[in-house]
KEKE-3310 file (N, C-alpha, C; in steps of 0.2 Angstrom, whole numbers, plus 5000, padded with zeros to 4 digits):
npx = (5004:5001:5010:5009:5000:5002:4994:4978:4969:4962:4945:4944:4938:4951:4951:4941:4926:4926:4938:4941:4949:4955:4960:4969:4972:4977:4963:4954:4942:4932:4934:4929:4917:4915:4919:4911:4901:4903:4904:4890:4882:4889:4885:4872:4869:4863:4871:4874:4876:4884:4896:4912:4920:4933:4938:4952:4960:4973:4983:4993:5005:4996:4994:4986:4974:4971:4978:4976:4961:4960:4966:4957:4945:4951:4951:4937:4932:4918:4908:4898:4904:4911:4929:4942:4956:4969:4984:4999:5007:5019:5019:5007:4991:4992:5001:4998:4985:4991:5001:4988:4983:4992:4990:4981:4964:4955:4942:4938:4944:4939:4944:4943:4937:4942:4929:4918:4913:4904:4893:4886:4883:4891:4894:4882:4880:4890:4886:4873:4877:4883:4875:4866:4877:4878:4893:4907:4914:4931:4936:4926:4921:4915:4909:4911:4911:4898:4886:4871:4878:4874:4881:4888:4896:4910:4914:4926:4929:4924:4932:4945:4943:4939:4949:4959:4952:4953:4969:4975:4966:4973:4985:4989:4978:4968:4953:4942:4930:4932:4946:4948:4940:4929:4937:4933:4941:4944:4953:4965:4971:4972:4984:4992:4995:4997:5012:5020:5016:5017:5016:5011:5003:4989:4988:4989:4976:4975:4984:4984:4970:4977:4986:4979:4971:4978:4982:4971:4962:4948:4937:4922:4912:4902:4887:4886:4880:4885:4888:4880:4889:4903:4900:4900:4913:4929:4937:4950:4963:4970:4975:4987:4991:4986:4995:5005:5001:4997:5011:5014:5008:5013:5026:5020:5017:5031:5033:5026:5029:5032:5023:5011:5016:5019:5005:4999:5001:4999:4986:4984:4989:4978)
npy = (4994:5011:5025:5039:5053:5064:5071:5074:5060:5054:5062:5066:5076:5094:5098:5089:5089:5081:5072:5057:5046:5030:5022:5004:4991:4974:4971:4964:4957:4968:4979:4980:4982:4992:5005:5001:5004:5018:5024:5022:5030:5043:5043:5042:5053:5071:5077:5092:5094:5087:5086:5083:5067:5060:5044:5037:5025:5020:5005:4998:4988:4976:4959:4950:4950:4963:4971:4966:4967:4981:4981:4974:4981:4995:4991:4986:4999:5011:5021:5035:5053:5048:5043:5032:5028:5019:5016:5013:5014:5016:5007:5008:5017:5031:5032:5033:5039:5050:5048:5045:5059:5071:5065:5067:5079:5085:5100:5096:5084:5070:5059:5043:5025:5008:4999:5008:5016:5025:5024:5034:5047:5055:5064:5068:5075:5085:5090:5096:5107:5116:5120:5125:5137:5143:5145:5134:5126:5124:5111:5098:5084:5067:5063:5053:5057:5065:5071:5068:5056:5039:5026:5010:5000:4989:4983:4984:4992:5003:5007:5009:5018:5029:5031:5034:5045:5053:5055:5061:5073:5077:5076:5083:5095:5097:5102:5093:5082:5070:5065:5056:5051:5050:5062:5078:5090:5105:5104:5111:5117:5103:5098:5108:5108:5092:5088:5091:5083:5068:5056:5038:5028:5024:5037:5050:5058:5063:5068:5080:5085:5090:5099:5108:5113:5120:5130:5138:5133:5127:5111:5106:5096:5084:5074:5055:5037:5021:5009:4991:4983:4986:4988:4973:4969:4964:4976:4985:4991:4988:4984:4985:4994:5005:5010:5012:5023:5032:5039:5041:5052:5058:5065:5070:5083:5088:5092:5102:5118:5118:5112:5122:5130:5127:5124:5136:5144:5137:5136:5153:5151:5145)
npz = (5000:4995:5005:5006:5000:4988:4977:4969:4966:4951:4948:4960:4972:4974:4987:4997:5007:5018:5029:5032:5042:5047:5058:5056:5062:5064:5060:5050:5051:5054:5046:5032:5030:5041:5033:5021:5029:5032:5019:5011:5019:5017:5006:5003:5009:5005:4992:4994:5006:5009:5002:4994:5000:5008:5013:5022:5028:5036:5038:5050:5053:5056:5059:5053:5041:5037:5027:5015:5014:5013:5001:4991:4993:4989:4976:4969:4971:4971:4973:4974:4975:4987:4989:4992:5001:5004:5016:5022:5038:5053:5064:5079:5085:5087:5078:5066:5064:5064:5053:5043:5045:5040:5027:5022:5014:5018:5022:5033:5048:5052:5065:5067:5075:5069:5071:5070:5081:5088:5078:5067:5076:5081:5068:5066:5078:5077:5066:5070:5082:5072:5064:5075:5082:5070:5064:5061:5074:5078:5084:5088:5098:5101:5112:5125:5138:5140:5146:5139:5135:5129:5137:5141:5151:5157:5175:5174:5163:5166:5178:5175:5165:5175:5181:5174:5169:5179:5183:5172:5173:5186:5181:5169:5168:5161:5154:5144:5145:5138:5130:5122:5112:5096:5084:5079:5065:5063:5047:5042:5054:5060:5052:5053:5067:5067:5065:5075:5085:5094:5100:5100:5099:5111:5117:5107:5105:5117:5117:5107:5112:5125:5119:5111:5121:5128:5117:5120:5115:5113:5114:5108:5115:5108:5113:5111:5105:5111:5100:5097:5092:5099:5110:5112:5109:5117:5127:5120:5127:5140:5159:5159:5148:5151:5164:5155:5148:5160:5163:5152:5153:5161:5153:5143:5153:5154:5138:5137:5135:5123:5117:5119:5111:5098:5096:5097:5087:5077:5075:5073:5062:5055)
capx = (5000:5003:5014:5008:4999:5004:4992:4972:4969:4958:4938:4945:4941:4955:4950:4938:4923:4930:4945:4937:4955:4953:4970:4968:4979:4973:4955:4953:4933:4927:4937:4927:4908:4916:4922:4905:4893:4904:4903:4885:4882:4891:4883:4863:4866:4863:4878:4875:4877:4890:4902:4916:4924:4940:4940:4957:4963:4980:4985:4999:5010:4993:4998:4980:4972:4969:4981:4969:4953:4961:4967:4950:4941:4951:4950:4932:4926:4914:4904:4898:4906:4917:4935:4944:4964:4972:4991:5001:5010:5022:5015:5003:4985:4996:5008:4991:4980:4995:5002:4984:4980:4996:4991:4971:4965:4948:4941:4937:4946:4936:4948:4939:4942:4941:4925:4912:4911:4894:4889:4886:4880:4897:4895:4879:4881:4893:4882:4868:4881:4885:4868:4865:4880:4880:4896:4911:4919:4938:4935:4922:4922:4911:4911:4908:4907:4895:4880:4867:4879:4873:4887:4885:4902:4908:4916:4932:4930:4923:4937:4951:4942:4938:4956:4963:4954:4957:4976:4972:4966:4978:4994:4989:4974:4963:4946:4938:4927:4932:4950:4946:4933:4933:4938:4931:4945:4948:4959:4971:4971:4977:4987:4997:5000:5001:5020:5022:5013:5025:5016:5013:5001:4983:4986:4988:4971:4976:4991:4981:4968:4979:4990:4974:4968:4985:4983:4968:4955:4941:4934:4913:4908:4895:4887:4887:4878:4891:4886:4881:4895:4907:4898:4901:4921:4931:4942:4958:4968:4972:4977:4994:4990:4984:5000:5011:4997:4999:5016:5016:5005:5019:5030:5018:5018:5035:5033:5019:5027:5033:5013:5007:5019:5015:4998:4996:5007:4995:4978:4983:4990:4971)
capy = (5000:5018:5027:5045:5054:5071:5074:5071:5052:5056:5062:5067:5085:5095:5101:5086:5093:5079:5066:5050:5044:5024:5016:4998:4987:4970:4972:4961:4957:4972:4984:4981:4981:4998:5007:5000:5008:5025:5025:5022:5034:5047:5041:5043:5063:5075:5081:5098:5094:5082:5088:5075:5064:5054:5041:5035:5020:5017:4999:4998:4984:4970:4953:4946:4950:4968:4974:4962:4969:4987:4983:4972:4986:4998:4989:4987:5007:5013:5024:5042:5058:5046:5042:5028:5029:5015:5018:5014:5017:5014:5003:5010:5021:5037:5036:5028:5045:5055:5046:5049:5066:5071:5061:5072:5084:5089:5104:5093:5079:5064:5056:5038:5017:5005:4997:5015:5016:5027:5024:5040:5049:5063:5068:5072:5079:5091:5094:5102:5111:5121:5123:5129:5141:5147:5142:5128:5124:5121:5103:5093:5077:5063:5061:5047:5060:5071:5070:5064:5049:5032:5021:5005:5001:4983:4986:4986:4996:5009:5009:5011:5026:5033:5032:5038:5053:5057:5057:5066:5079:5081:5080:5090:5098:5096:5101:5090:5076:5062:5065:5047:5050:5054:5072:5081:5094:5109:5100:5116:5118:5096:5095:5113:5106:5085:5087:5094:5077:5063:5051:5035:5025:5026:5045:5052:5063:5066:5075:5084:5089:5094:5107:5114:5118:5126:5136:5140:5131:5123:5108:5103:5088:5081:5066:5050:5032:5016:5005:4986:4980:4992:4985:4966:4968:4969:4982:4983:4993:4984:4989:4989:5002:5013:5013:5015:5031:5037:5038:5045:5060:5063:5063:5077:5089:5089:5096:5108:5122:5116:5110:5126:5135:5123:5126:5142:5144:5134:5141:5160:5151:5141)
capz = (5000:4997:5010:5006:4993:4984:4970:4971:4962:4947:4950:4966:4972:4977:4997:5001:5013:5025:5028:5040:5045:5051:5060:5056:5067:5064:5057:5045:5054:5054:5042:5028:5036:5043:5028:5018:5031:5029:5010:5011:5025:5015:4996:5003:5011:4996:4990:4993:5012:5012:4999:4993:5008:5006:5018:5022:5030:5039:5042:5054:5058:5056:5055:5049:5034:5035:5018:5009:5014:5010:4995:4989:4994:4983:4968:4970:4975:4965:4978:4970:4978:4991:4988:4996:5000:5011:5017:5030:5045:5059:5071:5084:5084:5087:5071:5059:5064:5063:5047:5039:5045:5036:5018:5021:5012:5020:5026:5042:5050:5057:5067:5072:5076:5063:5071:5070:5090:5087:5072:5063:5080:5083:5061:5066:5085:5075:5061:5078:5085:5068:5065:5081:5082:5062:5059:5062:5079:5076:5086:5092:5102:5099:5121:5130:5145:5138:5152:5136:5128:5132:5137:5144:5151:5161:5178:5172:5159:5169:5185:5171:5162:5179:5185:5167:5171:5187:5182:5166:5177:5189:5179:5164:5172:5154:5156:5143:5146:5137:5126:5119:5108:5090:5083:5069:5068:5055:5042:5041:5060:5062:5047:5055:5073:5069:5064:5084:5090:5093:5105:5093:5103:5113:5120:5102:5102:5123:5117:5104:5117:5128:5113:5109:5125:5130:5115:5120:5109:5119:5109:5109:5117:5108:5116:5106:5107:5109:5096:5099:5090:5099:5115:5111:5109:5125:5127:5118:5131:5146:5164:5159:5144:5158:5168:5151:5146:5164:5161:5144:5154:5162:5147:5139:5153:5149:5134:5139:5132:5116:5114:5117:5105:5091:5095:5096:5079:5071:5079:5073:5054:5051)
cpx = (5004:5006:5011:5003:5001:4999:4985:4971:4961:4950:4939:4945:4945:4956:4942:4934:4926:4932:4941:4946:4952:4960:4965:4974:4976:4966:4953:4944:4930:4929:4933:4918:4909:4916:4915:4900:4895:4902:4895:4881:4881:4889:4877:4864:4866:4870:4881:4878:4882:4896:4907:4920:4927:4940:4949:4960:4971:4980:4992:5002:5006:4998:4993:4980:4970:4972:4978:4965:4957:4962:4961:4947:4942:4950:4941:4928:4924:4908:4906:4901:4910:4920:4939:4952:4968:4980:4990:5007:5015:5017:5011:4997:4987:4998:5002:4986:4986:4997:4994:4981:4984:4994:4985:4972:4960:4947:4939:4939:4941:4942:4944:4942:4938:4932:4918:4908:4904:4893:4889:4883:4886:4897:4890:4877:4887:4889:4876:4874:4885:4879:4865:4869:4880:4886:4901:4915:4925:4938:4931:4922:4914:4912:4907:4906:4903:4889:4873:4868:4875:4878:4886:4893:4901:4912:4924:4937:4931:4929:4942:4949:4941:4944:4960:4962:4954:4963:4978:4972:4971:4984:4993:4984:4969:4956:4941:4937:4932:4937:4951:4943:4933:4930:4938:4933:4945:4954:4964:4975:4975:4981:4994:5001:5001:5008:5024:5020:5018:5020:5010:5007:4992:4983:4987:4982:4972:4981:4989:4977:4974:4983:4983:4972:4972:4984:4977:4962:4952:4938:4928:4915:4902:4891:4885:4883:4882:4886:4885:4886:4900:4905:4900:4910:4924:4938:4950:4965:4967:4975:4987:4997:4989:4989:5005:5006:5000:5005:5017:5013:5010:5025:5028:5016:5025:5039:5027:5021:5030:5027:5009:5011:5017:5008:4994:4999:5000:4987:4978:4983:4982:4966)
cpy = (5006:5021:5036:5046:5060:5074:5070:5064:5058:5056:5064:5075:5086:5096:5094:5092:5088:5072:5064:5045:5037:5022:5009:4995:4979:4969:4970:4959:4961:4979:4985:4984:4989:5004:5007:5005:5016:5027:5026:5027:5040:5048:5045:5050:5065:5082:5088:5098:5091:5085:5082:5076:5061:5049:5038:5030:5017:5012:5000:4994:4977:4965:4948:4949:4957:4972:4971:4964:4975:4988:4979:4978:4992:4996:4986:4993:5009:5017:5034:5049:5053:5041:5038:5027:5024:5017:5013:5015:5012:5009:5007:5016:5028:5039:5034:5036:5050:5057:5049:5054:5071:5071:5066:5077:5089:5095:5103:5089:5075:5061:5049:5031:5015:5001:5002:5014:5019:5028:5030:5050:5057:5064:5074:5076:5087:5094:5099:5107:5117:5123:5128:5137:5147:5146:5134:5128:5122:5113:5101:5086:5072:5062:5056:5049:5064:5067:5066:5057:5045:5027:5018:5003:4994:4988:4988:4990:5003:5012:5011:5016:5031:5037:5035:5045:5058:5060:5062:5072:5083:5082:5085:5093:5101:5096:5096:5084:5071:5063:5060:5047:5050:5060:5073:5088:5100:5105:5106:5115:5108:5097:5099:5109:5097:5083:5088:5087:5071:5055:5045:5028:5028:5035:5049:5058:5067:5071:5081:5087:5094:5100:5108:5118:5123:5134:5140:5140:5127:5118:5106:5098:5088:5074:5063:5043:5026:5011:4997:4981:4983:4988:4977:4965:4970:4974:4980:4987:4990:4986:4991:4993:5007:5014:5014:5022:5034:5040:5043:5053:5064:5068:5071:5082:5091:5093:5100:5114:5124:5114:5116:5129:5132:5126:5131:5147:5141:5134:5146:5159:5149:5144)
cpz = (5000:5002:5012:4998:4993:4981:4972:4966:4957:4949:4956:4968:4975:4984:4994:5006:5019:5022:5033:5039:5051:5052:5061:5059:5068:5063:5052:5047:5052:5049:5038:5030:5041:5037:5023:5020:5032:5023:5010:5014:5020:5008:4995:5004:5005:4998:4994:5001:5012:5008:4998:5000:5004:5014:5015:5029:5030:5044:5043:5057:5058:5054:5052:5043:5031:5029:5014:5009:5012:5002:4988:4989:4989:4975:4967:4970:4970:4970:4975:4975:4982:4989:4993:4994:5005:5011:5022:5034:5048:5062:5077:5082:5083:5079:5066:5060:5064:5054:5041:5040:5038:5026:5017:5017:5013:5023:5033:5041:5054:5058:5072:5073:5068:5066:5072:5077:5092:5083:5071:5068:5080:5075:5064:5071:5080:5069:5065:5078:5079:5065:5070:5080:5075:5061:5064:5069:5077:5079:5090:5092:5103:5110:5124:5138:5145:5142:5147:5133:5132:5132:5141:5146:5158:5168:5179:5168:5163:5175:5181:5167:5168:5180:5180:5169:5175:5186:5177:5171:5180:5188:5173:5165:5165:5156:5151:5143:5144:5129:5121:5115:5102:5088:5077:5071:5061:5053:5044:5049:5061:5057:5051:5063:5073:5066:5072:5087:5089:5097:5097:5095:5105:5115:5114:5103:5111:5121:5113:5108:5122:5124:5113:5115:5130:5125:5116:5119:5113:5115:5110:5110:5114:5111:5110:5112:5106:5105:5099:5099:5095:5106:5117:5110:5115:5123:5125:5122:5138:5151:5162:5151:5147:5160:5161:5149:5153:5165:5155:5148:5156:5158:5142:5144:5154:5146:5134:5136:5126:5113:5112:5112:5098:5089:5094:5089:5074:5071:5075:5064:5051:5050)
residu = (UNK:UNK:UNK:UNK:UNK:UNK:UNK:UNK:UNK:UNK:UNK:UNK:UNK:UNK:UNK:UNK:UNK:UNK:UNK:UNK:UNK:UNK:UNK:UNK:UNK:UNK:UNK:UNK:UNK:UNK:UNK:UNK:UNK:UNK:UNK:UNK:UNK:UNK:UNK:UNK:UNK:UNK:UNK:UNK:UNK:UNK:UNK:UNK:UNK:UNK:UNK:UNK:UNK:UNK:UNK:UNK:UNK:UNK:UNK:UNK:UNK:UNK:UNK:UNK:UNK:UNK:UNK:UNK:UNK:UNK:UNK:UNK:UNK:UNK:UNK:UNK:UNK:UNK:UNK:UNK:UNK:UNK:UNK:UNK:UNK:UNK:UNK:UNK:UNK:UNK:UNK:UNK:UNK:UNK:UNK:UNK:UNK:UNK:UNK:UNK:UNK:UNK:UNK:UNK:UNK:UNK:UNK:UNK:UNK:UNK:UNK:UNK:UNK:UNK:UNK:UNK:UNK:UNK:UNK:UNK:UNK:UNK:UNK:UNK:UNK:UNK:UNK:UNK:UNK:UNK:UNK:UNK:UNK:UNK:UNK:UNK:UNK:UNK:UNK:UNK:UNK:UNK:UNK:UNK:UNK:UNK:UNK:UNK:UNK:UNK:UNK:UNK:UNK:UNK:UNK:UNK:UNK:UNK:UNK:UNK:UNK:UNK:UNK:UNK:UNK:UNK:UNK:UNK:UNK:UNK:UNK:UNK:UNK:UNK:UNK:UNK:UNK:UNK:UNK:UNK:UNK:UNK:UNK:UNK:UNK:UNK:UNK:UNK:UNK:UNK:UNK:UNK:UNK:UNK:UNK:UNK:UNK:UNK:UNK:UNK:UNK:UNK:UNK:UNK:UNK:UNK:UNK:UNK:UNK:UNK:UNK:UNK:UNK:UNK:UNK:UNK:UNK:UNK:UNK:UNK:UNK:UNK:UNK:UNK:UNK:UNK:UNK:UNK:UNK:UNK:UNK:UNK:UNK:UNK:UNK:UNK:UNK:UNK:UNK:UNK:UNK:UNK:UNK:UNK:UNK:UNK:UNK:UNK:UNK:UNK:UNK:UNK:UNK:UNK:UNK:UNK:UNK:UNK:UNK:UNK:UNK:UNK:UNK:UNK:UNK:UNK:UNK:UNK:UNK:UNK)
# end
């Protein structure tokens, strides 16, 4: 697979209205059956609202089957206004939304998982919230803290999200709910500060919250509903991901004011 692109692939607009950014990391199950119910998602809106999407899928280091579902899927796409781009990456969820934020071209970034953890709920949670306000928030969060979502969560789930953000709080003292979720971001605004982001792993969009809200950028919480699928998988970060992330928080206050200078550089250029 592709490593990069440079130039749009033919029939492809030049500024996409939005980049959907999947890290795939063994997803050979669910990758396709994900990617399907984006395209379709993105096929049925009338154009006028949706504008062209490029989805873009970075596999990273799989050892199943996932370069074969991507590259079957491209030689197959045939889906009107969306545009389908597989790459890949370094090894971890960090360097595969980093790697394809980089490769985007949208005027918004969705940054999500390869199994559509709320189904199509944070597109249209931010498509409210710029209704509401008349124009575009720089970044809203798809939140699993946001006091409306619905998340159904086991006991273990929940002690190790609780204790993530407790920590979260107190070493980088980050006001937003739920740094985990996914982020529909000004394309200009990620593309400018993901060359500052280094962390290669689960805290990826934690380092990014926390750069923006150094520089000052406050990002929506919109609530979301976890899907059943998304529900039926057990969790793929484990207690001792928590004590390597707690660790990494350390790690990025750090670099707290190398985060904000990027950030605030790349806030005043977007």
């Amino acid at each position: 697979m592709a490593t990069s692109r440079t130039e749009p692939v033919r029939g492809e607009s030049a500024t996409p209205e939005l980049s959907v950014i999947i890290p795939a990391y063994n997803s050979g199950e669910v990758l396709e059956s994900t990617v399907r119910q984006f395209a379709e998602y993105f096929a049925s809106r009338p154009a006028e609202s949706t504008g062209q999407v490029e989805i873009i899928v970075v596999e990273n280091g799989s050892t199943d089957n996932t370069a074969d579902v991507c590259a079957a899927l491209a030689a197959s796409w045939s889906w009107p206004g969306v545009t389908f781009h597989p790459m890949s990456s370094d090894k971890g969820m960090g360097a595969a939304l980093r790697a394809g934020t980089l490769a985007s071209r949208g005027r918004r970034v969705l940054l999500t998982a390869d199994d559509l953890p709320f189904g199509f709920g944070d597109i249209e949670g931010a498509d409210r919230v710029m209704a509401d306000l008349g124009s575009v928030p720089p970044v809203v969060i798809g939140s699993k803290a946001h006091s409306d979502s619905e998340v159904e969560r086991g006991l273990l789930r929940s002690v190790m999200t609780g204790g993530f953000a407790t920590l979260r709080r107190v070493v980088l003292g980050t006001r937003t709910g739920d740094p985990q979720g996914t982020f529909i971001v000004d394309g200009v605004l990620l593309r400018r500060i993901a060359p500052s982001l280094t962390e290669r792993g689960f805290l990826f969009t934690t380092e990014l919250d926390y750069a923006l809200e150094l520089a000052g950028v406050r990002p929506v919480e919109v609530p979301i509903r976890l899907s059943e699928d998304h529900l039926a998988h057990a969790s793929r970060i484990s207690p001792k991901d928590v004590i390597q992330m707690a660790k990494g928080l350390l790690s990025l206050r750090r670099r707290k004011t190398e985060l904000r200078s990027a950030a605030a550089v790349s806030n005043r250029e977007a």
